[in-house]
ZADO-1210 file (C-alpha; in nm, 4 decimals, padded with zeros to 6 digits):
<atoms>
<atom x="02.0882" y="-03.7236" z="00.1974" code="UNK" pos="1"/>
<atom x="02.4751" y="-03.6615" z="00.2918" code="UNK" pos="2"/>
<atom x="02.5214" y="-03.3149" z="00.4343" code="UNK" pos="3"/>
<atom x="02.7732" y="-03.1861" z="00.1372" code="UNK" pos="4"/>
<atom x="02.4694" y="-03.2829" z="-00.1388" code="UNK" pos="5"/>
<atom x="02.2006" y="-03.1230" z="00.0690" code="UNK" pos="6"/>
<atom x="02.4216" y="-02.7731" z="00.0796" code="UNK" pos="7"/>
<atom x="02.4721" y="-02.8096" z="-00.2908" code="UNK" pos="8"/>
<atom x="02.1223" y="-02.8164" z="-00.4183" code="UNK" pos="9"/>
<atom x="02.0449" y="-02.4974" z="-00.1522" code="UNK" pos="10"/>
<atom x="02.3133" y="-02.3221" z="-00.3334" code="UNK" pos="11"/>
<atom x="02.1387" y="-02.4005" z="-00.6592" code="UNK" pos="12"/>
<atom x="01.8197" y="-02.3443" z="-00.5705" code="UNK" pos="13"/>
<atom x="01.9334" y="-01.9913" z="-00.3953" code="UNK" pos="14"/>
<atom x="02.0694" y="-01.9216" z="-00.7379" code="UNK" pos="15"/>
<atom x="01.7455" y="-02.0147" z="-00.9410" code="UNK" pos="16"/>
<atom x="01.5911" y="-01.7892" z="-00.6841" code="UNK" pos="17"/>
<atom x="01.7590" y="-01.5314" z="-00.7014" code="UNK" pos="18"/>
<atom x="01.7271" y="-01.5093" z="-01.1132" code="UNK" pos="19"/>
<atom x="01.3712" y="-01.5298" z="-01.0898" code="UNK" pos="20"/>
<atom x="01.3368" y="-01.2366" z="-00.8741" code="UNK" pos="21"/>
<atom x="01.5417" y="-01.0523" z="-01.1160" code="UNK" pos="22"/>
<atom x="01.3071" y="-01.2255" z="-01.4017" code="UNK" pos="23"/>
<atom x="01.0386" y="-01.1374" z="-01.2479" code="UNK" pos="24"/>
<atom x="01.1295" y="-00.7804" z="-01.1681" code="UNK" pos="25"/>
<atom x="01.1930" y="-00.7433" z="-01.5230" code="UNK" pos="26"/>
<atom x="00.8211" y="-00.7739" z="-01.5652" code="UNK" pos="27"/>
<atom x="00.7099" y="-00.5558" z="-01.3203" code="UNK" pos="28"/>
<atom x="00.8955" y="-00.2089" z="-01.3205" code="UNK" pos="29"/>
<atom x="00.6300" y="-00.0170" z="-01.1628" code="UNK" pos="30"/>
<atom x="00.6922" y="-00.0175" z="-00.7808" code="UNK" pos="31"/>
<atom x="00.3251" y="-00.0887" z="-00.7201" code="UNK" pos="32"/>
<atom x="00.3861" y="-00.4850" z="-00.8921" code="UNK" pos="33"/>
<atom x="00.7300" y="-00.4618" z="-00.7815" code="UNK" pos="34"/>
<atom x="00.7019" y="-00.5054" z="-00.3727" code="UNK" pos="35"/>
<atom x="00.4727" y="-00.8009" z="-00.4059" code="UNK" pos="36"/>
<atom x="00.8286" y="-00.9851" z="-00.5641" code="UNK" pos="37"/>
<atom x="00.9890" y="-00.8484" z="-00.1993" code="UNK" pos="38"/>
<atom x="00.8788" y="-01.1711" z="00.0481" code="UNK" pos="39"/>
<atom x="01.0862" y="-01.4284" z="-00.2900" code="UNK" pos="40"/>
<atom x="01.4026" y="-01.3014" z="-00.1376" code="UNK" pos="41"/>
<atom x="01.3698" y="-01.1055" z="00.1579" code="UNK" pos="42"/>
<atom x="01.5960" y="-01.2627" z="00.4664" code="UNK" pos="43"/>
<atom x="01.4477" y="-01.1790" z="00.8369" code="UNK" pos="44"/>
<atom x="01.6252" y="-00.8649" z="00.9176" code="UNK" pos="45"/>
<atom x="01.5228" y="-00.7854" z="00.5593" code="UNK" pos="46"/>
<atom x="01.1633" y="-00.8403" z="00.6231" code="UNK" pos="47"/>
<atom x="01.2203" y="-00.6475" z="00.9172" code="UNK" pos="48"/>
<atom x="01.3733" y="-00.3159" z="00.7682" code="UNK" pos="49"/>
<atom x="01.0590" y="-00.2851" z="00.4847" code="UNK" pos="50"/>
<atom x="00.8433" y="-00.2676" z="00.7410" code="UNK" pos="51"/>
<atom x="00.9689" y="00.0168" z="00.8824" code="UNK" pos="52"/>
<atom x="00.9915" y="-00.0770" z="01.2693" code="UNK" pos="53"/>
<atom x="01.2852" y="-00.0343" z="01.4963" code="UNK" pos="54"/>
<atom x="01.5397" y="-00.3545" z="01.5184" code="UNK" pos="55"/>
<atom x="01.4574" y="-00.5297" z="01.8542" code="UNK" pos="56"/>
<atom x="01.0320" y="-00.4931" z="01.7694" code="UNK" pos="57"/>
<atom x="00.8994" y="-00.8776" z="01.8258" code="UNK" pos="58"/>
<atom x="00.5141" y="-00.7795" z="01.7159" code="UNK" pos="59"/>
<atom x="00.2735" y="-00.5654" z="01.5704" code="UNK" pos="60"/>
<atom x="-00.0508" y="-00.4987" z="01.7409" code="UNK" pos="61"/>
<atom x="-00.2957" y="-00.3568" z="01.4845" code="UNK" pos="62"/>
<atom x="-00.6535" y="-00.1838" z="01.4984" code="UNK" pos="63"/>
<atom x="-00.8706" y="-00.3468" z="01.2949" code="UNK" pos="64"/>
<atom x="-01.1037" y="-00.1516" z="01.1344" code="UNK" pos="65"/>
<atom x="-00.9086" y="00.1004" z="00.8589" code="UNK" pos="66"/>
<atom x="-00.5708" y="-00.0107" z="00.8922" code="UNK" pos="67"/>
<atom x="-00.6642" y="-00.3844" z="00.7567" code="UNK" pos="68"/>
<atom x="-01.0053" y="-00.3455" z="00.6551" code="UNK" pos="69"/>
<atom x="-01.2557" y="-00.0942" z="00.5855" code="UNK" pos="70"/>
<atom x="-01.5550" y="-00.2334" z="00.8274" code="UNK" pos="71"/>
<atom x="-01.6752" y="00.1195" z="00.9382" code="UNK" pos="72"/>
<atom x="-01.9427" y="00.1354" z="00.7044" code="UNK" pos="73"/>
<atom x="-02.0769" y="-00.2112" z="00.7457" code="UNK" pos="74"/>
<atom x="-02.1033" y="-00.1974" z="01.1225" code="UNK" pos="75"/>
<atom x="-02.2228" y="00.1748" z="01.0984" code="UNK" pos="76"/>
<atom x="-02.5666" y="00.0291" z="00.8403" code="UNK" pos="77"/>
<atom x="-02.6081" y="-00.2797" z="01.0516" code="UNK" pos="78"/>
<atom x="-02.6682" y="-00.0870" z="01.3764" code="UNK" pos="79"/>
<atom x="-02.8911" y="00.2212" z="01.1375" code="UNK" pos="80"/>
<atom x="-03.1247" y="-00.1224" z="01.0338" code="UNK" pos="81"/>
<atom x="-03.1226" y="-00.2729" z="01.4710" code="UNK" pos="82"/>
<atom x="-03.1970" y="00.1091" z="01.5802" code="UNK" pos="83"/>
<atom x="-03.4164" y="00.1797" z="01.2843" code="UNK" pos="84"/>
<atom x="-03.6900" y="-00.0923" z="01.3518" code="UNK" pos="85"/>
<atom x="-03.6666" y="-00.0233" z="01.7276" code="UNK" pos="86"/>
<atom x="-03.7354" y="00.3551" z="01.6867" code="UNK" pos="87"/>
<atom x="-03.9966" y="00.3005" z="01.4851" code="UNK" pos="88"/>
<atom x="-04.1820" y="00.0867" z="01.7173" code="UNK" pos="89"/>
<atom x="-04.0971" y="00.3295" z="02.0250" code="UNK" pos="90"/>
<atom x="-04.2458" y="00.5601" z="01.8536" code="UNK" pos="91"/>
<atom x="-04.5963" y="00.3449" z="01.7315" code="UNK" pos="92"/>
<atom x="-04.6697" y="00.2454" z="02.0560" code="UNK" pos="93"/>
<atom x="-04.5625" y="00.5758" z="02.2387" code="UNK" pos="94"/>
<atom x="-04.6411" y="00.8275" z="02.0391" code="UNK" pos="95"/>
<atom x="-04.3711" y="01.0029" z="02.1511" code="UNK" pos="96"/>
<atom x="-04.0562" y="01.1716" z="01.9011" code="UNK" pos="97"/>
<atom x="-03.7444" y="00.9930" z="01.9007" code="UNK" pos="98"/>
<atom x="-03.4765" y="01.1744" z="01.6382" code="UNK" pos="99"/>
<atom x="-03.3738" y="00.8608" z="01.4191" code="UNK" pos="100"/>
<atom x="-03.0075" y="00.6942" z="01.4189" code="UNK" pos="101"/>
<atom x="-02.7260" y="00.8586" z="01.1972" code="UNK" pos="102"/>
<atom x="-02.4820" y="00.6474" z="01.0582" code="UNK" pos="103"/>
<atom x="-02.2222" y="00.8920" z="01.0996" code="UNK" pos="104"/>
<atom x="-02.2573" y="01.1183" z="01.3601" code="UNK" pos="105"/>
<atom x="-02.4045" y="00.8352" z="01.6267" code="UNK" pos="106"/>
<atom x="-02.1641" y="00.5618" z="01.5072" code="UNK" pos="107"/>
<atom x="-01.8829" y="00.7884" z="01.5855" code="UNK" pos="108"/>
<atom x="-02.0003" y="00.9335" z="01.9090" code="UNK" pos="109"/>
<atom x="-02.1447" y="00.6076" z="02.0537" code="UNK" pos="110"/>
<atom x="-02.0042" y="00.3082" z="01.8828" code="UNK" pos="111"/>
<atom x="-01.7043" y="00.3187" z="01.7239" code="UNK" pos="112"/>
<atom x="-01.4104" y="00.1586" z="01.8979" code="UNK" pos="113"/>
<atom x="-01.6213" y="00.0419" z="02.2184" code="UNK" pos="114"/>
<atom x="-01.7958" y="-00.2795" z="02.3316" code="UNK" pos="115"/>
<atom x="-02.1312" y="-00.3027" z="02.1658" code="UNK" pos="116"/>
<atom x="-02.3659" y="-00.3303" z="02.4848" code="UNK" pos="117"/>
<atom x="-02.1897" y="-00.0159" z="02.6257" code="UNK" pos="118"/>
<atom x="-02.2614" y="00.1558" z="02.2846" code="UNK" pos="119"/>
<atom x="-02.6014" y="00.0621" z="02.2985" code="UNK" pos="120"/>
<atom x="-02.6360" y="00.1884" z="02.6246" code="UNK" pos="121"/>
<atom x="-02.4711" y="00.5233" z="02.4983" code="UNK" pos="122"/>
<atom x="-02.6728" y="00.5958" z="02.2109" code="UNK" pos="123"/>
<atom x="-03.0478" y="00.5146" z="02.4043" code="UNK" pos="124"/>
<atom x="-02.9391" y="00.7515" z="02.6857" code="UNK" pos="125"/>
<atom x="-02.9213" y="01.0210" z="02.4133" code="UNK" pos="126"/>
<atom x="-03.2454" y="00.9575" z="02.3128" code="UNK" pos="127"/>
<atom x="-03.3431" y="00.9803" z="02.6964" code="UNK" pos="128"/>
<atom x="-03.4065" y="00.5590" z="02.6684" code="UNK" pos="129"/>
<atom x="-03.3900" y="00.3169" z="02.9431" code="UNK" pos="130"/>
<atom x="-03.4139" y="-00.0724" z="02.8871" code="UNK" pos="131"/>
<atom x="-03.3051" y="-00.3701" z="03.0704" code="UNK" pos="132"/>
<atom x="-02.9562" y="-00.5601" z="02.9880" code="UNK" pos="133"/>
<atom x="-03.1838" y="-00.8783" z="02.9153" code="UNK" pos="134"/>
<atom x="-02.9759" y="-01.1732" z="02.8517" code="UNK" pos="135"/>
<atom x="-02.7432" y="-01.2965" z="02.5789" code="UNK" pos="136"/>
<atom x="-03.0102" y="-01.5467" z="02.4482" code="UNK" pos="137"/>
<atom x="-03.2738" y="-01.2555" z="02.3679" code="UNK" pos="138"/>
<atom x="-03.4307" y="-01.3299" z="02.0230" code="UNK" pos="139"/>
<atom x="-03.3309" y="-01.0008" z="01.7919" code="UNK" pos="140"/>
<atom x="-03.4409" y="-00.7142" z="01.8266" code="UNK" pos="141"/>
<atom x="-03.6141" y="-00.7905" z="02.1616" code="UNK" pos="142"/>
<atom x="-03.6392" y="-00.4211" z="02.3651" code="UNK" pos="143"/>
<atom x="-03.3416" y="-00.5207" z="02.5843" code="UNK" pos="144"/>
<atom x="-02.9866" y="-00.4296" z="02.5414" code="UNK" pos="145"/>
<atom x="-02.8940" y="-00.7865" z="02.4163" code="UNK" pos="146"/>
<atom x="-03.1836" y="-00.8145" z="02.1979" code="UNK" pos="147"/>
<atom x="-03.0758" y="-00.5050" z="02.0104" code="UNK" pos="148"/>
<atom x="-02.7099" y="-00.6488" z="02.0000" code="UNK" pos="149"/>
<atom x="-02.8440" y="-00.9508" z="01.8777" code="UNK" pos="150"/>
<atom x="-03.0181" y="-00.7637" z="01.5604" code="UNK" pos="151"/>
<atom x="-02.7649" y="-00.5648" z="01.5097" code="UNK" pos="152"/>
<atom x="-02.5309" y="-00.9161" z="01.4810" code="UNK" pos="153"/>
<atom x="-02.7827" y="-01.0767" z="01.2102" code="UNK" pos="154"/>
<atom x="-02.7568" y="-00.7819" z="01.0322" code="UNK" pos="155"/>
<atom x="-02.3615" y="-00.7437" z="01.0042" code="UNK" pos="156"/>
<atom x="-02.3314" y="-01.0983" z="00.9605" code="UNK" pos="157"/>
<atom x="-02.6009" y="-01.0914" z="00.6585" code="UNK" pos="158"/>
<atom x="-02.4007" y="-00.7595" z="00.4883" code="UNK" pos="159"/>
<atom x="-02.1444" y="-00.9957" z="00.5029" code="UNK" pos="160"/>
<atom x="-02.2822" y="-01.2371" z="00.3250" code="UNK" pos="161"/>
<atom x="-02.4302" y="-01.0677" z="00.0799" code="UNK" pos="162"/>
<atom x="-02.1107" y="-00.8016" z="00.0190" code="UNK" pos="163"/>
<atom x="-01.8246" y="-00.9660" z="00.2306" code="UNK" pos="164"/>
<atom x="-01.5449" y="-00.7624" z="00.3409" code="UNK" pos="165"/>
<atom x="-01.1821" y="-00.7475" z="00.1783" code="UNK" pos="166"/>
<atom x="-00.8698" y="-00.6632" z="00.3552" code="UNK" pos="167"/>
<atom x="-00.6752" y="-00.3025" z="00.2277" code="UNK" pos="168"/>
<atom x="-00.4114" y="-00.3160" z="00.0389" code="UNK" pos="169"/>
<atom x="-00.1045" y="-00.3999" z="00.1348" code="UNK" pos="170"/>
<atom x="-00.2242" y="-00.4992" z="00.4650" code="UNK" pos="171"/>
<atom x="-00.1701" y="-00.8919" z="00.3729" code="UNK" pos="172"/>
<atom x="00.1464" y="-00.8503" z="00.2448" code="UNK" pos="173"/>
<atom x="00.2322" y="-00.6321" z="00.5525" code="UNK" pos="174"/>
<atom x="00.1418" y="-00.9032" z="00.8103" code="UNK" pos="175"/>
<atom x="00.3146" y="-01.1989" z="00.5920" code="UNK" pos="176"/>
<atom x="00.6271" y="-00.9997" z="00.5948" code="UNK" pos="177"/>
<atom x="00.5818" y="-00.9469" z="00.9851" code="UNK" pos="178"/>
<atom x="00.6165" y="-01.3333" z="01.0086" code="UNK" pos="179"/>
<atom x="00.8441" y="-01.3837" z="00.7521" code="UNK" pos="180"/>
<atom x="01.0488" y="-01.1212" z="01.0211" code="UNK" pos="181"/>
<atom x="00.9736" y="-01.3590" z="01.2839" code="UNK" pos="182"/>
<atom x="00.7106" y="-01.1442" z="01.4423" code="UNK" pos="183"/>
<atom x="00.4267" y="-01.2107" z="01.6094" code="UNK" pos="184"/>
<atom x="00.0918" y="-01.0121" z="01.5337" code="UNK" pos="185"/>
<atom x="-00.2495" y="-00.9318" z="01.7467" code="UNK" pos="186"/>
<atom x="-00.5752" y="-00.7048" z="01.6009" code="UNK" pos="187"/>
<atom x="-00.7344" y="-00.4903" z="01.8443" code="UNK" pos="188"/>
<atom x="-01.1401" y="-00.4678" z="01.7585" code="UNK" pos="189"/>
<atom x="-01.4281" y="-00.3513" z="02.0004" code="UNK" pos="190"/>
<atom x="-01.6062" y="-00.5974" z="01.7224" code="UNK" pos="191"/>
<atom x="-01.7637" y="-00.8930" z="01.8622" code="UNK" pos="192"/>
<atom x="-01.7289" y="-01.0564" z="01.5407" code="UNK" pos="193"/>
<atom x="-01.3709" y="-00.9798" z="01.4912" code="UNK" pos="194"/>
<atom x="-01.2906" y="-01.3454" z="01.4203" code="UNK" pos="195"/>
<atom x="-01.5206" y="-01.3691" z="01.0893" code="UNK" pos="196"/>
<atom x="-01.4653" y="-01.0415" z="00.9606" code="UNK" pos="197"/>
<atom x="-01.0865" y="-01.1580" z="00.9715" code="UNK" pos="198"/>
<atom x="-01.1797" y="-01.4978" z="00.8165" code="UNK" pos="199"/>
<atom x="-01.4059" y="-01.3601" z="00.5561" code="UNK" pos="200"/>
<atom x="-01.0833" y="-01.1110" z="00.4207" code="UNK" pos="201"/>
<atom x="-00.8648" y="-01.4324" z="00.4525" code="UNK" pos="202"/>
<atom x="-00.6706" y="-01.2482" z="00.6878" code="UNK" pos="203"/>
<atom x="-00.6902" y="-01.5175" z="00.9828" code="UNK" pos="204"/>
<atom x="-00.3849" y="-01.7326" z="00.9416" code="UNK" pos="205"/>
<atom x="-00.1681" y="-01.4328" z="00.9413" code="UNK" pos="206"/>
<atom x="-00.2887" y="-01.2982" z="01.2855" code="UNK" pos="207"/>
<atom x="-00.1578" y="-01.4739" z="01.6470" code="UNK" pos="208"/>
<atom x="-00.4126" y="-01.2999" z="01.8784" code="UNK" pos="209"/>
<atom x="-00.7420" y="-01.1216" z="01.8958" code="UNK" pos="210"/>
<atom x="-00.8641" y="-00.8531" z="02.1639" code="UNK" pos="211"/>
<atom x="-01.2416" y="-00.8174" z="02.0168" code="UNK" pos="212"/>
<atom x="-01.5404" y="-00.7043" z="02.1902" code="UNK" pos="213"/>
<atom x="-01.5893" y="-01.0426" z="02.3754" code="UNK" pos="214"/>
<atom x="-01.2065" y="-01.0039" z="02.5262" code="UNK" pos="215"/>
<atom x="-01.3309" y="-00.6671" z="02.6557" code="UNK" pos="216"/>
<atom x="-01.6138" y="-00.8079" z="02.8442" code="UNK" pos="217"/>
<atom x="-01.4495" y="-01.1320" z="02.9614" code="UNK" pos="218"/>
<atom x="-01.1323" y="-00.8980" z="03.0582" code="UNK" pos="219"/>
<atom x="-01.2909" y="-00.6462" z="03.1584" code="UNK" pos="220"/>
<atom x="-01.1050" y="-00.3894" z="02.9462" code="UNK" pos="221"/>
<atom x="-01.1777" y="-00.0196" z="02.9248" code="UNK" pos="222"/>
<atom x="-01.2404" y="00.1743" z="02.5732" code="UNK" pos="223"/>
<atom x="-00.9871" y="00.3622" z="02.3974" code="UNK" pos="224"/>
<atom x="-00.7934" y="00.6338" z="02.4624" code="UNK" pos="225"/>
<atom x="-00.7110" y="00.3945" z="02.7888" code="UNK" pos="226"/>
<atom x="-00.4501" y="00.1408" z="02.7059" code="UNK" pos="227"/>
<atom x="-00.5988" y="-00.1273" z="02.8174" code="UNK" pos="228"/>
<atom x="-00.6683" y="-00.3615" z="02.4989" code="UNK" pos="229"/>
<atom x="-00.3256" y="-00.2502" z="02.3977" code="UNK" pos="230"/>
<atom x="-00.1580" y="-00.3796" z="02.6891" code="UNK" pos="231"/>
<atom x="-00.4069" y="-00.6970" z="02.6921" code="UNK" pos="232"/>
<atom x="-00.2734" y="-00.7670" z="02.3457" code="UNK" pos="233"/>
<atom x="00.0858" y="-00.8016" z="02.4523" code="UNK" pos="234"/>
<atom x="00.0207" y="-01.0120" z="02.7389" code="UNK" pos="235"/>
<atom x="-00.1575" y="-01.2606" z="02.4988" code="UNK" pos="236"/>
<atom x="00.1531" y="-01.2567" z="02.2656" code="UNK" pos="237"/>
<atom x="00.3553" y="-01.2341" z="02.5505" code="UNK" pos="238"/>
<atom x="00.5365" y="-00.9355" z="02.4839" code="UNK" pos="239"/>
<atom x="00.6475" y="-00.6025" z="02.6365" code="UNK" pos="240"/>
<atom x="00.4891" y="-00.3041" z="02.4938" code="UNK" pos="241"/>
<atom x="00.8262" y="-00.1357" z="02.4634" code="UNK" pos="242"/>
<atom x="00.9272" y="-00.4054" z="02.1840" code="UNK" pos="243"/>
<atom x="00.5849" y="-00.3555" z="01.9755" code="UNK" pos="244"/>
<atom x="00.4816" y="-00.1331" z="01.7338" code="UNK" pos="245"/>
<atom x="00.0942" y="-00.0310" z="01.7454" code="UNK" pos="246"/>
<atom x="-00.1285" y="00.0806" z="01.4292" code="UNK" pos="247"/>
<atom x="-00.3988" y="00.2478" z="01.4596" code="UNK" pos="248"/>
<atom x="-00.6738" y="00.5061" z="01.3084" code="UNK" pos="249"/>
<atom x="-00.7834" y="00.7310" z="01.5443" code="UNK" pos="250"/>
<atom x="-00.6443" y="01.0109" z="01.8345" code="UNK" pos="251"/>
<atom x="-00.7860" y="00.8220" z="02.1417" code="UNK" pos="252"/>
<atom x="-00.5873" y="00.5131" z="01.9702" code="UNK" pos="253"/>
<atom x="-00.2873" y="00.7397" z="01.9301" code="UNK" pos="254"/>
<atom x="-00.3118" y="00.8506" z="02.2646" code="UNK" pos="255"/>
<atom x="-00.3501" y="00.4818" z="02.4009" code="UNK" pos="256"/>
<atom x="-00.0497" y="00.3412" z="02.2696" code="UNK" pos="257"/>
<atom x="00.1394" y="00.6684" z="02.3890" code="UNK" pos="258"/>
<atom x="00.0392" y="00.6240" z="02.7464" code="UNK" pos="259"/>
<atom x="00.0882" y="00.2138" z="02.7185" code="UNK" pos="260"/>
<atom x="00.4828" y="00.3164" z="02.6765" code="UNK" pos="261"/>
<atom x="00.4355" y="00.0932" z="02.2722" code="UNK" pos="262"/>
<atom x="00.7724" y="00.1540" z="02.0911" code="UNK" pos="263"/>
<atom x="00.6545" y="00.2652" z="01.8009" code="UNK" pos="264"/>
<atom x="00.3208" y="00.4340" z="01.7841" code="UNK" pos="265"/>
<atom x="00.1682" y="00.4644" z="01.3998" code="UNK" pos="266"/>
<atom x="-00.1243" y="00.6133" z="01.2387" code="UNK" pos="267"/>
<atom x="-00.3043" y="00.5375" z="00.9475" code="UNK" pos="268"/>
<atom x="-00.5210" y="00.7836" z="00.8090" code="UNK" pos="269"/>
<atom x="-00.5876" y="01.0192" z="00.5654" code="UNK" pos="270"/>
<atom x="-00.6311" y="01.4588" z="00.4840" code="UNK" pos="271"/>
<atom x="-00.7791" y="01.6073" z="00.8088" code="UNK" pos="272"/>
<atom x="-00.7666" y="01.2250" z="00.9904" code="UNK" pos="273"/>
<atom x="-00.3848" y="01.1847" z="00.9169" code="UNK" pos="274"/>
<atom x="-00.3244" y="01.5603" z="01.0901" code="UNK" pos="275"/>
<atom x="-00.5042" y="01.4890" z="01.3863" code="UNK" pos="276"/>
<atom x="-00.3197" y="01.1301" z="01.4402" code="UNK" pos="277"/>
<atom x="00.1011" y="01.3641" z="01.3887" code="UNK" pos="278"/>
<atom x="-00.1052" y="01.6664" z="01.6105" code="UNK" pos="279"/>
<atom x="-00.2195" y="01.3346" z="01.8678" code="UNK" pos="280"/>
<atom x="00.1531" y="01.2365" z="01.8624" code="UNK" pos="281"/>
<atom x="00.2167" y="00.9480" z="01.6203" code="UNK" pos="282"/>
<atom x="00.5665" y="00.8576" z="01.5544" code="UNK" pos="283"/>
<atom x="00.4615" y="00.7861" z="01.1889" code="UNK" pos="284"/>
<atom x="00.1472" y="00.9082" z="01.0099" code="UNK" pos="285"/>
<atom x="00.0641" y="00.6862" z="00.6610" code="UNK" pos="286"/>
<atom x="-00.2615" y="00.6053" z="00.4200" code="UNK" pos="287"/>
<atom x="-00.1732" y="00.2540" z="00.4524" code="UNK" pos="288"/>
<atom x="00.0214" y="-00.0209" z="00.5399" code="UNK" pos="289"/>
<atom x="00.1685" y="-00.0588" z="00.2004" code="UNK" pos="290"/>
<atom x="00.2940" y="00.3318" z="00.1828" code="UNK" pos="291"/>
<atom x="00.5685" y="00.1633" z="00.4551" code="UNK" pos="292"/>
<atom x="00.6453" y="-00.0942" z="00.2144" code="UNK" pos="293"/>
<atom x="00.6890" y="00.1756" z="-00.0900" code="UNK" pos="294"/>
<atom x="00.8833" y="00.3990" z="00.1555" code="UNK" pos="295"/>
<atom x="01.1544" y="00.0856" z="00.2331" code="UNK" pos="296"/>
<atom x="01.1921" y="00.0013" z="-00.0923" code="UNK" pos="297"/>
<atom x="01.2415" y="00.3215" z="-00.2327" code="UNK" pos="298"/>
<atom x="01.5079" y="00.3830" z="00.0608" code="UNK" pos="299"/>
</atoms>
């Protein structure tokens, strides 16, 4: 097709564009409706300025786990059902008194946010337990470390079949405006099954790189508040830290991306979480990705 037709029929088409964004709008005047009609005719540096994050960023390195999706809980139940059935055998053939797994209080203290066989490792030495690492072909729920890791897989893995996993909102439209901005994008998990949790809330396409629990191992990369997944994260996008904005949930995370010199350090979170993220030094507190969005639109 001759050049001079071809620029014709993109000036058309621009202009049927743009009239159905303004159709459209018409038909969705609340602001919630309204900035899923932004990515019809945002430009790049348009893309760029909703999401809030200085001019020269060229990615986003996000925490998984309550800034995209709200996993917590899931991983929290599937390691209550591995430590459950293991305590309860302990204390059959010991006799002995062993106080049970809490979903909240152990999760936090010994799980969250770190590499599953070190959390394992964590929460047995609180119950004064030793066991062998064992190998990463135990059957589940075998009295080694990797058995227990192995149960506590099947178990996620069958939650998430039976209640899958959904991605927050605004988090999709977040990371399709961070390519439509030419961005590039990495999630940070200490999740060995980062990759399906990210397929099963049809978030994969929109993410370049993963540093999951397996990276951490393989990498040898320490736990959070070091900066180490951070940094591994920009060296897989190829990136410098001081041209990425970092998302994340909690004060160690804060404190991470502080001390990895990130450009932008921002934390999601809510009531008493959200003060402890501006008191751990976050550039930006929010509830969610989207309340960026609402912010730049409104602006």
């Amino acid at each position: 097709m001759p050049a001079e037709e071809l620029r014709r029929r993109a000036g058309r088409l621009a202009v049927e564009r743009e009239e159905a964004v303004r159709l459209l709008g018409t038909l969705a005047p609340d602001r919630e409706a309204r900035r899923l009609l932004v990515r019809l005719s945002a430009s790049a540096q348009e893309a760029k300025r909703l999401l809030g994050v200085p001019p020269d960023a060229a990615a986003c390195v996000f925490n998984l786990d309550g800034v995209l999706i709200g996993s917590a809980a899931i991983h929290a139940q599937a390691w209550r059902e591995a430590f459950d059935e293991f305590i309860s055998r302990r204390v059959e053939r010991t006799g002995g008194s062993f106080a049970p797994y809490d979903a909240h209080t152990d999760y936090a203290k010994h799980m969250h946010g770190r590499p599953r066989l070190e959390g394992i490792r964590g929460f047995l030495a609180s119950r004064g337990i030793s066991l062998p690492d064992g190998s990463p072909d135990d059957p589940a729920g075998a009295e080694t470390v990797h058995g227990l890791a192995n149960r506590k897989s099947s178990a996620l893995l069958r939650r998430l079949d039976e209640r899958g996993v959904t991605a927050y909102e605004g988090a999709r439209l977040y990371l399709e405006l961070v390519h439509d901005a030419g961005m590039h994008s990495a999630v940070v998990s200490a999740s060995a099954n980062t990759e399906t949790m990210l397929e099963r809330a049809r978030l994969a396409p929109l993410i370049d790189e993963r540093v999951d629990g397996r990276t951490m191992l393989d990498e040898r990369l320490r736990s959070k508040p070091a900066s180490d997944t951070l940094l591994a994260a920009c060296r897989h996008l190829a990136v410098e830290p001081a041209r990425t904005a970092v998302f994340e949930t909690s004060r160690d995370g804060i404190t991470a991306g502080r001390a990895g010199g990130f450009e932008l350090v921002v934390g999601v979170g809510r009531g008493d979480a959200a003060s402890a993220l501006r008191a751990g030094g976050a550039d930006l507190v929010v509830s969610d990705l989207g309340e960026i969005l609402e912010h730049s639109l409104a602006a």
